[in-house]
C-alpha angles and dihedrals in degrees: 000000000000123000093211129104128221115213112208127197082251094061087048090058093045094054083058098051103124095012118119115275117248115226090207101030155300133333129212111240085210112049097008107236128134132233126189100232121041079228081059087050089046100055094041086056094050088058119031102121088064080053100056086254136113093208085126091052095048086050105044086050097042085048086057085044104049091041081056102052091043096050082044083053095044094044085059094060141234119324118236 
């Protein structure tokens, strides 16, 4: 099993979720710049640390945490 994790553009959404909307793009949760395409996120996230920044980091550790949150909400059961 690898031990990498893969960040989609619906983790990056996800990440976004409750955050204030942009008129004009889409803002790294990490870093906080905005670009003006989530492939722009995207691509900014894939290679941040050519870029002097951990994004990729933030990311791969927020996406373990969220799975585990999810499989602890799903163990407890349904809600009614």
């Amino acid at each position: 099993a690898s031990n990498r994790v893969s960040i989609t553009i619906q983790d990056i959404l996800a990440t976004s979720q409750g955050q204030p909307v942009l008129q004009h793009g889409y803002k790294c949760m990490s870093c906080c710049r905005v670009f003006p395409t989530l492939w722009s996120v995207k691509t900014h996230i894939q290679h941040s640390s050519q870029e002097g920044y951990s994004c990729k980091v933030y990311y791969r550790k927020l996406k373990v945490l969220l799975e585990k949150e999810h499989k602890a909400q799903e163990a407890k059961g349904p809600r009614v």
